[in-house]
N, C-alpha and C positions, 0 to 999 in steps of 0.2 A: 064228218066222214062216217062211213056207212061202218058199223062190226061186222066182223069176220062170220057171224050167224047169220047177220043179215046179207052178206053177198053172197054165201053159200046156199041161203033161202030162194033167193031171188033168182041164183043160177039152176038151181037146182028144177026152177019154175019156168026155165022158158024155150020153151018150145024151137025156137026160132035159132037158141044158139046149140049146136051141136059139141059135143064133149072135146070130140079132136077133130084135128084138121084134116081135110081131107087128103087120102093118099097122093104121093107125088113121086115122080120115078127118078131116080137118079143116074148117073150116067154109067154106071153098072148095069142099067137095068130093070133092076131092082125097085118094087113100089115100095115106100116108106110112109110113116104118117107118125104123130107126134099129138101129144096134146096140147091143147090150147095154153097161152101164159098166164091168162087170169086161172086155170084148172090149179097147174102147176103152183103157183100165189096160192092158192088158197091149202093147196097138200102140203106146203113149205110151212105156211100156219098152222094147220092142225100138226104134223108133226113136231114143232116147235111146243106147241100147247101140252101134247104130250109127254112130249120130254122135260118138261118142268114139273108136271105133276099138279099145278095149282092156277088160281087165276094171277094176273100181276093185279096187285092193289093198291099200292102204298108208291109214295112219292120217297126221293131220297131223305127228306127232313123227318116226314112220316116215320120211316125204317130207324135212323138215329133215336127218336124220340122214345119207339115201343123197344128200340134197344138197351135205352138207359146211358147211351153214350154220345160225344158231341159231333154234331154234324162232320167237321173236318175229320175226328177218328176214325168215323164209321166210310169214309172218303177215301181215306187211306188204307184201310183195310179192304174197301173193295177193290182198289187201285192194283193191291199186293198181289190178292188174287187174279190177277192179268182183265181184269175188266174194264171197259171205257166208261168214262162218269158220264153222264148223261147231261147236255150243254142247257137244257131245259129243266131248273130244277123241280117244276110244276108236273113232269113227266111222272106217269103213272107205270113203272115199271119194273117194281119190285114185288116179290112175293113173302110171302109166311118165312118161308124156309132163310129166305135171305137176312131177314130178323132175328130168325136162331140161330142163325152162325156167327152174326157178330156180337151177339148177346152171348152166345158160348163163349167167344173169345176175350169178351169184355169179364166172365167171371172169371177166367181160369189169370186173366191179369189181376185182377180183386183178390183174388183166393191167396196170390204168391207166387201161381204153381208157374205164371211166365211173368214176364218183368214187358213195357211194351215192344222194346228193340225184337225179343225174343219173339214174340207173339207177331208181331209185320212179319221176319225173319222167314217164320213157320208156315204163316200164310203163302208169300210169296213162294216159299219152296215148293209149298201144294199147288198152287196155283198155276207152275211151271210146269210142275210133273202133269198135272192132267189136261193142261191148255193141250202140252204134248200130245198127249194120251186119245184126245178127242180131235186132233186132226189128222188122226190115225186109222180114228174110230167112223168118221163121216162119211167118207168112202165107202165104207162098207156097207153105212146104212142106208144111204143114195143109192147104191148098187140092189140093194134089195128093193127099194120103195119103187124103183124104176122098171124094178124086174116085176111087180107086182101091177104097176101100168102098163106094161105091154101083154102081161096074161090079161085084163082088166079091156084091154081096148078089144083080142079077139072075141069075147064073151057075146051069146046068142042068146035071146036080145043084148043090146048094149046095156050098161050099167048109167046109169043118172050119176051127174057131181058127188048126188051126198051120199052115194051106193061108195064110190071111188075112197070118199073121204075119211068117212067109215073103216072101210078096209086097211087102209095105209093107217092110221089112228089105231086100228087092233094088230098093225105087224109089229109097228112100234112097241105098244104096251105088253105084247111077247117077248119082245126083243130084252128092252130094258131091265126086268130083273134078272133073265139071266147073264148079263152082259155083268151087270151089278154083284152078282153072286160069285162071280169068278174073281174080279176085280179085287173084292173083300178076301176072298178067300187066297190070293197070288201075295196080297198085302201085310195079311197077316203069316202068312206061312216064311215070309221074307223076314217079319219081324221077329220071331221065332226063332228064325235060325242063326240069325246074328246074333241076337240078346242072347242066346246059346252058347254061342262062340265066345261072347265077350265074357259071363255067366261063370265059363269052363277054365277059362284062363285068365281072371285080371289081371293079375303082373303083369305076363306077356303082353296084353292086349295095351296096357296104361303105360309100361314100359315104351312099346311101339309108337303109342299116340297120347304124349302129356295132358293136351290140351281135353285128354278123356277126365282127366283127375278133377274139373271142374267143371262140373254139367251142369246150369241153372235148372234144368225143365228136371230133373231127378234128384237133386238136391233137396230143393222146395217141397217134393210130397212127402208129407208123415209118414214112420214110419213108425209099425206095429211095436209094441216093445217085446221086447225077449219072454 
């Protein structure tokens, strides 16, 4: 099967196929036109590419292996995170990042700081909140990428595939940290002001809620001495 360089290469090279289709009138009226599916394919990849930040390299035994954890753990912890295992375990579809997070997680259960129940637990909560988070978020960025193809299609001259690809790959990489920065910053301002709250009033707050008097994940860290 040809890489996504390579069809981008090859489209970007041929003469013969034009970017989009040609306009068509619709029953308003109205001419319309669209880009082609293989265009679209290829903007749906590079945006993808981008939004992971790295190449995929590692198979799932790979990712366990440079994790230091056993294939089914590191299964279930992707699992937790709202992910599909991949039915081909020869698939080449994991990155870097994906090895530090379960190797994070595989320490902070080593260290004490989680127990495993606790550490799936935590995942899957994350995994939820931003599965959420991001089908929230895709809309929005479709809406931009599409709005960036329709300025892209009026363009004198036309723009080439890899003009196109280009483009949508740097709205993206604009996009993302600031998207990122707020995220972080919404995250931490929330944690803030609860641990505040809690901080401010134990009794009350432990009183309200027993099951506070027993926290694994804050029990477990050392604490400074007096």
């Amino acid at each position: 099967m040809a890489s996504f360089d390579d069809l981008a290469h090859a489209n970007a090279n041929a003469p013969t196929e034009p970017l989009f289709i040609p306009p068509r009138r619709t029953k308003s009226g109205d001419e319309t036109t669209e880009p082609r599916p293989l265009i679209m394919r290829l903007i749906q990849s590079e945006v993808e590419k981008t939004l992971l930040g790295e190449a995929r390299r590692y198979t799932r035994t790979q990712v366990a292996e440079r994790a230091g954890v056993s294939p089914e753990y590191a299964q279930t912890l992707w699992r937790a995170l709202g992910f599909a295992t991949a039915p081909n375990a020869d698939a080449v579809l994991y990155t870097e990042s994906d090895i530090n997070a379960i190797r994070t997680l595989a320490g902070l259960e080593a260290a004490g700081i989680l127990d495993k129940d606790l550490a799936v637990g935590m995942t899957r909560a994350m995994g939820q909140t931003f599965s959420r988070l991001a089908e929230w978020q895709v809309p929005l960025l479709n809406e931009r990428v599409l709005e960036l193809v329709q300025v892209r299609m009026a363009a004198d001259p036309p723009l080439s595939p890899s003009e196109l690809l280009d483009d949508a790959a740097d709205l993206v990489a604009d996009w993302v940290p600031v998207v990122h920065a707020m995220q972080t910053y919404v995250w931490r301002r929330h944690l803030a002001a609860r641990a505040g709250r809690y901080l401010a009033g134990p009794t009350r707050t432990l009183q309200a809620n027993p099951s506070l008097w027993v926290s694994p994940i804050w029990s477990a860290i050392p604490t400074s001495p007096a």
